[in-house]
MARBA-3410 file (N, C-alpha, C, O; in Angstrom, 1 decimal):
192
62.3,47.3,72.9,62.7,46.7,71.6,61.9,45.4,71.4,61.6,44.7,72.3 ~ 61.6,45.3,70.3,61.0,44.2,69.8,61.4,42.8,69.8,62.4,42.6,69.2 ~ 61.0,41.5,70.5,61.9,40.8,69.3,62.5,40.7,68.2,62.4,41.4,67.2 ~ 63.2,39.7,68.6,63.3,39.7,66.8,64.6,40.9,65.9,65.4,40.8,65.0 ~ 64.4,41.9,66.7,65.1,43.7,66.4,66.2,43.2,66.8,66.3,42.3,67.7
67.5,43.9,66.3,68.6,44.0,66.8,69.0,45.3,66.7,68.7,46.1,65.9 ~ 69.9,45.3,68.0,70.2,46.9,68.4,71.6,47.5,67.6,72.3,47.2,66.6 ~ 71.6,48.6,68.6,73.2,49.0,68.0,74.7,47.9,67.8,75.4,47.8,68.8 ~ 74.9,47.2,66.7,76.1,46.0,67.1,77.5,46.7,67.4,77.5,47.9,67.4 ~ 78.4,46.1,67.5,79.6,46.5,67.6,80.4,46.4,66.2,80.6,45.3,65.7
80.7,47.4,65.7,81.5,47.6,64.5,82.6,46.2,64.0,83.5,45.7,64.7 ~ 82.3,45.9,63.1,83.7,44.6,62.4,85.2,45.4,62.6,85.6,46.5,62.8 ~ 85.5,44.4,62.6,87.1,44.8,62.5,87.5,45.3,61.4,87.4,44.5,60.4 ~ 88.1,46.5,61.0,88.6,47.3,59.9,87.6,48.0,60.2,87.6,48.9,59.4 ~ 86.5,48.1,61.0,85.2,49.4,60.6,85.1,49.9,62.2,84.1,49.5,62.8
85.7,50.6,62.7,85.6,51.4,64.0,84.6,52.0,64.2,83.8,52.2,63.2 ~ 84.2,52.8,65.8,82.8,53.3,65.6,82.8,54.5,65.0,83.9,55.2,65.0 ~ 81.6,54.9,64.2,81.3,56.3,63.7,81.0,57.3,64.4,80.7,57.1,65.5 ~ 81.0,58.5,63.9,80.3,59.4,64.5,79.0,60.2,63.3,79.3,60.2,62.1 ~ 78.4,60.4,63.5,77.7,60.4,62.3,78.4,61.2,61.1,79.5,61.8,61.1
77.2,61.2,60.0,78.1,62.0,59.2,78.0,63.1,59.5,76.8,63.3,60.0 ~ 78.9,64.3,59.4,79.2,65.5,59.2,78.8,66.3,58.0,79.4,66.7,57.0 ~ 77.5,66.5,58.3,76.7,68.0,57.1,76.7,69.2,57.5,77.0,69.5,58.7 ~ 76.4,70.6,56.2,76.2,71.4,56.5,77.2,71.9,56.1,78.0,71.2,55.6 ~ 77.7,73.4,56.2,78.0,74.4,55.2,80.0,74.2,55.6,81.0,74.7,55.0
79.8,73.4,56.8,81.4,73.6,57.7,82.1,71.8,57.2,83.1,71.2,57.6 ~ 81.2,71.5,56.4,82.1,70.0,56.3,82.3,70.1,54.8,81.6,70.7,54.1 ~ 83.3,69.3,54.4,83.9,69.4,52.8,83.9,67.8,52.8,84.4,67.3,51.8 ~ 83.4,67.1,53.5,83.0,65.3,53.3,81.7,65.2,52.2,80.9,66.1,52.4 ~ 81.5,64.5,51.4,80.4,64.6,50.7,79.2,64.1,51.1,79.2,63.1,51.8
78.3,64.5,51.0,77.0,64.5,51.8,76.6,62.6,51.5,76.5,61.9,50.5 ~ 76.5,62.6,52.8,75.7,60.9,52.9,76.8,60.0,53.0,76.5,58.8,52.9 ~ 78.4,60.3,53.2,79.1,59.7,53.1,78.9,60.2,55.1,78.5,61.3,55.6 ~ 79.5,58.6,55.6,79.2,58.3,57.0,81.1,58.1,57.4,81.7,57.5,56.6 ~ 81.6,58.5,58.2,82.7,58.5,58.4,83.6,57.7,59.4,83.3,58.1,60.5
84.5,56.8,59.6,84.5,56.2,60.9,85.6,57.0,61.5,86.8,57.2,61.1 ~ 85.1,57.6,62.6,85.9,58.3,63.8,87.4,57.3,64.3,87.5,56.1,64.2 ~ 88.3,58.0,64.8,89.6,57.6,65.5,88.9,57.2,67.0,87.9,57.9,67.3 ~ 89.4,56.3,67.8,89.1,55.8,69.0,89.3,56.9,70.3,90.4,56.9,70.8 ~ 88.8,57.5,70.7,88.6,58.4,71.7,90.2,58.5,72.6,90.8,59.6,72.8
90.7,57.4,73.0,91.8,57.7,73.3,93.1,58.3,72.9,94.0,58.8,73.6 ~ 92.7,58.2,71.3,93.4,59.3,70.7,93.6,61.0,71.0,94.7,61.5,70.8 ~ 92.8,61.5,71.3,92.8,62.8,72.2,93.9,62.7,73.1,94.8,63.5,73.1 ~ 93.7,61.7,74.1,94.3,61.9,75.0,95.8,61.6,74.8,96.6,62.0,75.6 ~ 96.4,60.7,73.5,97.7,60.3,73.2,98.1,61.9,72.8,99.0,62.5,73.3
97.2,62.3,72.0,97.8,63.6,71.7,97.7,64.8,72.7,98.6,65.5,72.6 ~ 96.9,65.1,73.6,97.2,65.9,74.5,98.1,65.5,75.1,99.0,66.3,74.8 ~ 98.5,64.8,75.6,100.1,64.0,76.2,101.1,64.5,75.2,102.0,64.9,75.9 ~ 101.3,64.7,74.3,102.1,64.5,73.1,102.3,66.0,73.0,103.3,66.4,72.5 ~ 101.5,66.9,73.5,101.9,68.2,73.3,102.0,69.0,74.2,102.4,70.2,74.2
101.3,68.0,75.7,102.5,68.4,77.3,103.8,68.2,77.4,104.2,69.0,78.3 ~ 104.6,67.4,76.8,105.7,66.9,76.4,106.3,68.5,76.4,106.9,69.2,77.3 ~ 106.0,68.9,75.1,106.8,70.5,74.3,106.0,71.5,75.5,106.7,72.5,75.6 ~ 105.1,71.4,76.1,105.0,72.0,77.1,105.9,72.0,78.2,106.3,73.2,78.5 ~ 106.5,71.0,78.9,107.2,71.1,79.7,108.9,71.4,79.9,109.6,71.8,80.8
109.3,71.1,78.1,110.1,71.4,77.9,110.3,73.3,77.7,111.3,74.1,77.8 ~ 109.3,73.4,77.6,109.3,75.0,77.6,109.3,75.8,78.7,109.7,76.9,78.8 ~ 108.6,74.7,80.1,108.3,75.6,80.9,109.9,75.3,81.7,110.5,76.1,82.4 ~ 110.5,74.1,81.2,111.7,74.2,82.2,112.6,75.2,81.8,113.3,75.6,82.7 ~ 112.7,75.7,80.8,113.4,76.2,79.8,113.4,78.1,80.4,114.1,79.0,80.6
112.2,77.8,80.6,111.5,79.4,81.0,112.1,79.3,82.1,113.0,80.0,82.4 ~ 111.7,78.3,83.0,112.6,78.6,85.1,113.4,78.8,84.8,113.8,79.9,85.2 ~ 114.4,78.0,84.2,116.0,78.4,84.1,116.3,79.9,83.7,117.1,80.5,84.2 ~ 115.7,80.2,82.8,115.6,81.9,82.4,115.6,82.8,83.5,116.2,83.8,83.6 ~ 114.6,82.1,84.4,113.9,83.1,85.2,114.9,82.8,86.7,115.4,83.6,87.5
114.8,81.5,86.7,115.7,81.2,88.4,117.4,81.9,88.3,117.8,82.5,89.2 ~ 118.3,81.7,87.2,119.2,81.8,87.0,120.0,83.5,87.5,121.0,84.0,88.1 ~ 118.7,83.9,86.8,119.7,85.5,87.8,119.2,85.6,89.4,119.9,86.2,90.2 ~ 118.0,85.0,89.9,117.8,85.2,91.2,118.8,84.7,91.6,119.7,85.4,92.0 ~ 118.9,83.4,91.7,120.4,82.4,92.2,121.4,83.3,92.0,121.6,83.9,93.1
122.1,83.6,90.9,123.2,84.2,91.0,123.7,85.3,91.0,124.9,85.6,90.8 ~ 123.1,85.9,91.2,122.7,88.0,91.2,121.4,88.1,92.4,121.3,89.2,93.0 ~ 120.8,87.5,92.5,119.7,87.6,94.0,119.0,88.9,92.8,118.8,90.0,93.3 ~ 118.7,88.8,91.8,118.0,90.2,91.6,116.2,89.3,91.6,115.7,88.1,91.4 ~ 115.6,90.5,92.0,114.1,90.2,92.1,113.3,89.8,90.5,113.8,90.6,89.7
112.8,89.3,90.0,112.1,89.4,88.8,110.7,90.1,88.8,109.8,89.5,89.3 ~ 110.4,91.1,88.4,109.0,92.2,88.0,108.1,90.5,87.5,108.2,89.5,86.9 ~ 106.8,91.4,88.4,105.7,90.7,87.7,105.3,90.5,85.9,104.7,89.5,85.4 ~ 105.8,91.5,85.4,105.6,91.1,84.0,106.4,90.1,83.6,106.3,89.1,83.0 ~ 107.0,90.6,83.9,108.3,89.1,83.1,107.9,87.6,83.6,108.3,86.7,82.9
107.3,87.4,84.6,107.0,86.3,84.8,105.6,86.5,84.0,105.6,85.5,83.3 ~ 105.0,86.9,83.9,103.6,86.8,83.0,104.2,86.7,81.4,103.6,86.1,80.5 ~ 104.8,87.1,81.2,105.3,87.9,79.6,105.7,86.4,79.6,105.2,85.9,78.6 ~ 106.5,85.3,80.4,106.7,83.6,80.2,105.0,82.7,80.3,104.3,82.4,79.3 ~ 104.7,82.7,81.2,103.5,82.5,81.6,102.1,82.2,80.7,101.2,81.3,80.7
102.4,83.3,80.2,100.7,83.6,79.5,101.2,83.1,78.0,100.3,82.5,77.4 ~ 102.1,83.1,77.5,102.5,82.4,76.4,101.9,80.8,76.5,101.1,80.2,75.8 ~ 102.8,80.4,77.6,102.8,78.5,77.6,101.6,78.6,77.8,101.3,77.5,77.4 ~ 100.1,79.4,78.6,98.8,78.9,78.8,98.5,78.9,77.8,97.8,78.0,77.5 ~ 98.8,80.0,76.7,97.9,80.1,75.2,98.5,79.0,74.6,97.7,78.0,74.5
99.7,78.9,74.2,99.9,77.3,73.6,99.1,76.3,74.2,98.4,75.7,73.4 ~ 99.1,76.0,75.6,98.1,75.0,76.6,96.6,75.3,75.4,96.5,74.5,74.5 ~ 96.1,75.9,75.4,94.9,76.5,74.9,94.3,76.3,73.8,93.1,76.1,73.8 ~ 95.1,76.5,72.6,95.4,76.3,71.4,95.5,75.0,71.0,94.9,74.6,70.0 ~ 96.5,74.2,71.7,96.5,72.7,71.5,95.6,72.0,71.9,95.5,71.1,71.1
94.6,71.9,73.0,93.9,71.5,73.8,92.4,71.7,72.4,91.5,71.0,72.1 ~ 92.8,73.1,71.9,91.5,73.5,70.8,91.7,72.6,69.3,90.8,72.3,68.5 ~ 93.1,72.4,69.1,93.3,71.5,68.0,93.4,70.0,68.3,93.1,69.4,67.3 ~ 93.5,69.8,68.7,93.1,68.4,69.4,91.4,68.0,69.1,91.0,66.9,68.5 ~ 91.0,68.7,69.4,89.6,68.1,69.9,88.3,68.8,68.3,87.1,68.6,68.1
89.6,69.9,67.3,88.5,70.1,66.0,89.5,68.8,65.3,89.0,68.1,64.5 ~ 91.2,68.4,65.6,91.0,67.1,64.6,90.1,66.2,65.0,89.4,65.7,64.1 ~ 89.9,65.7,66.5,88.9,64.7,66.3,87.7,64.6,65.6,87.5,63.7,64.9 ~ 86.6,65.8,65.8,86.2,66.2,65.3,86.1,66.1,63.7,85.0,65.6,63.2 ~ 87.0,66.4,63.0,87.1,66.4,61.6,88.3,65.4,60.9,88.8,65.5,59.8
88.6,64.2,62.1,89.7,63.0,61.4,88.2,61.8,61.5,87.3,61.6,62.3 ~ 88.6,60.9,60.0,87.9,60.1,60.0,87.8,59.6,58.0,87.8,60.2,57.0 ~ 87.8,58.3,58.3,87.8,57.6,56.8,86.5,56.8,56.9,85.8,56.5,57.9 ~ 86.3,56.4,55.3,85.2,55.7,55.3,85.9,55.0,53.8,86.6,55.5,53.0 ~ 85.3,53.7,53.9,85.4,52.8,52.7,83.9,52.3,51.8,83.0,51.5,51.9
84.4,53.3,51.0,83.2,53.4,49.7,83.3,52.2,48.3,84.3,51.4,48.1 ~ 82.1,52.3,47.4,82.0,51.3,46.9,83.4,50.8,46.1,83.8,49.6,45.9 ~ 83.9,52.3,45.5,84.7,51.7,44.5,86.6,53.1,45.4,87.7,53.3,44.9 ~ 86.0,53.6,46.6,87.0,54.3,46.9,87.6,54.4,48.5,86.8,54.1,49.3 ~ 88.5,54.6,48.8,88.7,54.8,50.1,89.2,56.1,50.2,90.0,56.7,49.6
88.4,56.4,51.5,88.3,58.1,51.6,88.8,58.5,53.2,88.2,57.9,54.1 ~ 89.8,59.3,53.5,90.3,59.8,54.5,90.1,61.8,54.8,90.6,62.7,54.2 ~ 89.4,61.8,55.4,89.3,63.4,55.9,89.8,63.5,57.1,89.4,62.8,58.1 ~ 91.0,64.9,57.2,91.6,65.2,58.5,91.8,66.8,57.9,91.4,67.4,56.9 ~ 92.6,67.2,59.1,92.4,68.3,59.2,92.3,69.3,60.4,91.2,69.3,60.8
93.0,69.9,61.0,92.6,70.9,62.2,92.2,72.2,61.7,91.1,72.8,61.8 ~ 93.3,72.4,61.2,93.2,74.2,60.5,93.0,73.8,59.1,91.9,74.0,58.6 ~ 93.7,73.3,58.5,93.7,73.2,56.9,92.7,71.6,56.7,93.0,70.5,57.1 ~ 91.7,71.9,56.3,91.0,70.1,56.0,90.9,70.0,54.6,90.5,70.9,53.8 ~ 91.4,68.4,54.4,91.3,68.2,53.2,90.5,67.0,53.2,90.5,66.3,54.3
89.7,66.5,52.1,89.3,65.0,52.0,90.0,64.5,50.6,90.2,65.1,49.5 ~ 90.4,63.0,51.0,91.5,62.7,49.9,90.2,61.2,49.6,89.6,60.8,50.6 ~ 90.0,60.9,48.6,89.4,59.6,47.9,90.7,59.2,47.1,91.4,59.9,46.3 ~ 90.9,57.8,47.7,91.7,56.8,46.7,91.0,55.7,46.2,90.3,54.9,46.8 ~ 91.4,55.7,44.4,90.9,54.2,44.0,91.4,53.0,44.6,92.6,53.0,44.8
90.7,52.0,45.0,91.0,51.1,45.6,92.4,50.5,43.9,93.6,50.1,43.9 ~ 92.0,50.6,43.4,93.0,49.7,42.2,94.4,50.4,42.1,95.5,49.9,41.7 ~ 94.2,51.5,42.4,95.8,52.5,42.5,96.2,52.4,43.8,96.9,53.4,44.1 ~ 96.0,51.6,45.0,96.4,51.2,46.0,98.2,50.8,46.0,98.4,49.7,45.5 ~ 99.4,51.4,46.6,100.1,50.8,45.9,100.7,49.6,47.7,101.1,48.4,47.8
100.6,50.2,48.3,100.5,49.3,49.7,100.1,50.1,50.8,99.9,51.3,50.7 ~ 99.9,49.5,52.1,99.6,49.9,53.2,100.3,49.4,54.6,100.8,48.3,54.6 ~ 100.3,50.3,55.6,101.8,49.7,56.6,100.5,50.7,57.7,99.7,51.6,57.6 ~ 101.1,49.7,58.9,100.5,50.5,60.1,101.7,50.1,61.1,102.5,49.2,61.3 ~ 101.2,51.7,61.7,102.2,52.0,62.8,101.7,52.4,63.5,100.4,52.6,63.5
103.1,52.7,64.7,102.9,52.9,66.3,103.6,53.2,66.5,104.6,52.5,66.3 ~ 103.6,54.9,67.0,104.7,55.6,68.0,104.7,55.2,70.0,103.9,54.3,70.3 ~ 105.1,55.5,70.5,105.4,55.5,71.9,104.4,55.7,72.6,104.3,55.2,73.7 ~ 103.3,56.6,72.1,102.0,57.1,73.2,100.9,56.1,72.6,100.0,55.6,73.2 ~ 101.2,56.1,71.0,99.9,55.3,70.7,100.0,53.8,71.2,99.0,53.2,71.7
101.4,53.3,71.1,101.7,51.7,71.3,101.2,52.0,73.5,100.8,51.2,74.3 ~ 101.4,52.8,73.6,100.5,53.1,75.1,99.1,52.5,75.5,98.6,51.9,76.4 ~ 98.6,53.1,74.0,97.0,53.1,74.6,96.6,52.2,73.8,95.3,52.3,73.6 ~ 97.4,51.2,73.0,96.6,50.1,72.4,96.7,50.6,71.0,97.0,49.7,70.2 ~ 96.4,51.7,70.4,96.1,52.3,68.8,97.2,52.1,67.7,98.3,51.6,67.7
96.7,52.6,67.1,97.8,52.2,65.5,97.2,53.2,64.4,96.0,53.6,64.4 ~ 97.9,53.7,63.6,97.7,54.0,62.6,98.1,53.1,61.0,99.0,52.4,60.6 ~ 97.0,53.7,60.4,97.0,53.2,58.9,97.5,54.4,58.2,97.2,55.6,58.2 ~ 98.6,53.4,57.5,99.1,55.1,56.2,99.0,53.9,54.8,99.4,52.7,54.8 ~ 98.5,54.8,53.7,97.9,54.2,52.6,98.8,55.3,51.7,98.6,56.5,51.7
99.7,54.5,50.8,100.2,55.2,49.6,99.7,54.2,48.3,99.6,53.0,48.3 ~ 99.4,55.2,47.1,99.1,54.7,45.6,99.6,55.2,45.2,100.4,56.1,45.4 ~ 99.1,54.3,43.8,100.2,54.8,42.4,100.8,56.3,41.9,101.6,56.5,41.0 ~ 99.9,57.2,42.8,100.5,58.6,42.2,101.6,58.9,43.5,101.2,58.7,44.7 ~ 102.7,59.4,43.3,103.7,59.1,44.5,103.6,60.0,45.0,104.0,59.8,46.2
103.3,61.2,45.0,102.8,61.9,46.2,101.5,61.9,47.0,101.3,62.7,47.8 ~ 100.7,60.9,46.7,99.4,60.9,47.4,99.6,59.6,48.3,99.7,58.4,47.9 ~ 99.6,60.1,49.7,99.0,59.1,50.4,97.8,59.6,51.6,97.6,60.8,51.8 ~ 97.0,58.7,52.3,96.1,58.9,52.9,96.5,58.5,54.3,96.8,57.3,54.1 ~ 96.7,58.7,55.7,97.1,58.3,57.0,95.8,58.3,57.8,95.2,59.4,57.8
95.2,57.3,58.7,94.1,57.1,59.3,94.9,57.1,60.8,95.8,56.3,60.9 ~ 94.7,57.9,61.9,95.1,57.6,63.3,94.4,57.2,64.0,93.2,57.3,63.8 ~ 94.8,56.5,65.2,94.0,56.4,66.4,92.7,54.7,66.5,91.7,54.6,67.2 ~ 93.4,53.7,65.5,92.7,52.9,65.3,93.1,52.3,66.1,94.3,52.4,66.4 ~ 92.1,51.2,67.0,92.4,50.3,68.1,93.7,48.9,67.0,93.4,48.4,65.8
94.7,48.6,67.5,95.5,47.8,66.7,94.8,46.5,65.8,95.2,46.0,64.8 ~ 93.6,46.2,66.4,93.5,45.0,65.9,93.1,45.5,64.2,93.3,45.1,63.1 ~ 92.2,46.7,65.0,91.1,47.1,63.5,92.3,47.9,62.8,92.1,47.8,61.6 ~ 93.1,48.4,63.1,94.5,49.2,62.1,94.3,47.8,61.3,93.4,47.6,60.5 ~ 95.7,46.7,61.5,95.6,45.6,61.0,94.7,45.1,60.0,95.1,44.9,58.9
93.5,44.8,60.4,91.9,44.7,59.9,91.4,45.6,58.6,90.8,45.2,57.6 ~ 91.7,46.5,58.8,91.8,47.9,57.9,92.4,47.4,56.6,91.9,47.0,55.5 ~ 93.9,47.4,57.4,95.1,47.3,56.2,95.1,46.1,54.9,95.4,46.2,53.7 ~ 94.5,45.0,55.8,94.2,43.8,55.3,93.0,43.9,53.9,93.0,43.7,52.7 ~ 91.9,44.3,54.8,91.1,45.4,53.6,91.2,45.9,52.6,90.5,45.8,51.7
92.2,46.6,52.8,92.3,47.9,51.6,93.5,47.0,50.9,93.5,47.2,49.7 ~ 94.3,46.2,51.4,95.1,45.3,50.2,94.5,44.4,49.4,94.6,44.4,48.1 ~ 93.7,43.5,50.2,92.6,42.4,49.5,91.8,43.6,48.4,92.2,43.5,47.2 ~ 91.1,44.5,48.5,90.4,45.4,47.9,91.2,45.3,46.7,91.0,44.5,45.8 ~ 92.4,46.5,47.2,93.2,47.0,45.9,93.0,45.8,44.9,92.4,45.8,43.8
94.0,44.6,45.6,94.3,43.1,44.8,93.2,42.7,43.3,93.4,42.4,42.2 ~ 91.8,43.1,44.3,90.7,42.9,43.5,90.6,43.1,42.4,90.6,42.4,41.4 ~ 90.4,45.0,42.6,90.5,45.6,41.8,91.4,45.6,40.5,91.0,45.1,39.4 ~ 92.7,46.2,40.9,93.9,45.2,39.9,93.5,44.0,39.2,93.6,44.2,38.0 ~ 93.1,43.0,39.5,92.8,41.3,39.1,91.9,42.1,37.9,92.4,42.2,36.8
90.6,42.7,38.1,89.3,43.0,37.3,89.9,43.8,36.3,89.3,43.7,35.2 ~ 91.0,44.8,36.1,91.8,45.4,35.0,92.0,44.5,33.8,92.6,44.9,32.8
END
């Protein structure tokens, strides 16, 4: 590196790291729009979050399965333990595969005159809000996220069914975000 050059910096607060933008025939983000990614630990809040219904199923299944040995001594056939089995690995499977296309395809970006949220596992949508039809913003924390430090941003405007939800933001930058997109809105509003 050169003098003088500066390298990769560390993202401001309200602007998390990116991942680049997403082109090409599989992304519905508008071309050249750069997106900021949810914090990597987010995966793992959510794989946690859907071991939870995992376990509750698997105990659910022993009891199915222990309950006549214990009390009838009858043997259980190998299918029937597969026929429980092979279910909860495909759910394992499935979740493990949705997890990692929302990361993949969760991420907002704040544009000149819009703020734009794309998510999605199976169904993706990209929502653009005017900053001036902002009608407030609130961040939260459930149990796994207040875990790992994260927060989410949820953004409702003036049309009352649209809001936009950002996950997986380190707390400071959730905050940082929110502060953003109010000052923004405020702006905007004022210039009306």
């Amino acid at each position: 590196m050169e003098p003088g050059e500066s390298g990769p910096s560390e993202p401001r607060p309200g602007e998390p790291r990116s991942g680049g933008p997403r082109t090409g025939a599989r992304s519905i983000v508008p071309e050249g729009v750069e997106l900021q990614r949810p914090h990597p630990k987010l995966a793992t809040a959510k794989y946690i979050g859907s071991l939870g219904w995992l376990v509750i199923a698997a105990i659910g299944a022993a009891v199915l399965l222990v309950i006549p040995m214990v009390f009838k001594g009858a043997q259980i056939p190998l299918w029937v333990w597969l026929l429980v089995i092979l279910p909860w690995i495909l759910f394992w499977g499935i979740a493990v595969f949705r997890v990692r296309v929302f990361m993949r395809n969760h991420g907002f970006a704040l544009l000149e005159d819009d703020y734009m949220v794309a998510s999605g596992a199976w169904f993706r949508e990209v929502v653009a809000v005017p900053y001036g039809r902002i009608q407030y913003a609130k961040v939260s924390q459930g149990p796994l996220l207040r875990r790992y430090g994260l927060a989410s941003v949820e953004l409702h405007s003036a049309a009352s069914s649209m809001s936009a939800t950002v996950q997986g933001l380190p707390l400071e930058d959730a905050e940082a975000l929110k502060e953003r997109l109010v000052s923004r809105g405020s702006a905007q509003l004022a210039g009306l």
